[in-house]
C-alpha positions, 0 to 999 in steps of 0.5 A: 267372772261372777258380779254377786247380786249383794254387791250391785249398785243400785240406781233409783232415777228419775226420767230416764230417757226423758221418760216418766216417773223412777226407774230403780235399776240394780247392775254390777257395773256401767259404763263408768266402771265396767272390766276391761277388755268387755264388748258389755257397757251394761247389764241391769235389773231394771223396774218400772213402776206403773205408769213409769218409762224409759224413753225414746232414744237413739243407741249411737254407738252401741246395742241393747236388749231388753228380757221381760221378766214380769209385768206388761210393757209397751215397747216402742220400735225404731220405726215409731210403732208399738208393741204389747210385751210381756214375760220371756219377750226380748227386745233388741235395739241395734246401733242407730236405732231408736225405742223406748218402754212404758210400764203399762200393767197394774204392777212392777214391769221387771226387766233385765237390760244389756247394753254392748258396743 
């Protein structure tokens, strides 16, 4: 199955998670329109622009990742802690857990979102 890059929805929101700022997020499908019989209820290019977060929240019945494609973050773990990311750094959020993600560089921070049951 191929999702072409020129058919993906693109979402530009406003506090997402209760975050601050836009987040533009570009994905072939969600939760609402995924294909059937997928574990996946999202992938998503996602930007943040600086100053901007996503923020903390819980993942109930599901996972995520996050892959840092360019930019600088501050990644915000289960446990209330923070981490510095950058390029080719992965973030996992398993069912129960809580995070969030700030865009704390001079520039866009770029990354690749994928949430799975």
């Amino acid at each position: 199955m191929i999702f072409w890059a020129k058919d993906n929805i693109e979402l530009n929101r406003q506090g997402v998670q209760g975050g601050q700022g836009q987040v533009v997020s570009r994905h072939p499908f969600n939760a609402d329109n995924r294909p059937e019989n997928t574990c996946f209820k999202m992938v998503g290019q996602m930007t943040l622009p600086p100053g901007a977060s996503v923020g903390e929240h819980t993942h109930t019945a599901d996972e995520e990742i996050y892959l840092i494609v360019s930019g600088r973050g501050l990644y915000t773990k289960n446990d209330g802690s923070t981490r510095e990311v950058g390029p080719g750094d992965l973030t996992m959020t398993r069912k129960g857990e809580r995070h969030g993600l700030a865009n704390i560089g001079p520039e866009a921070l770029h990354f690749i979102a994928v949430i799975a049951a």
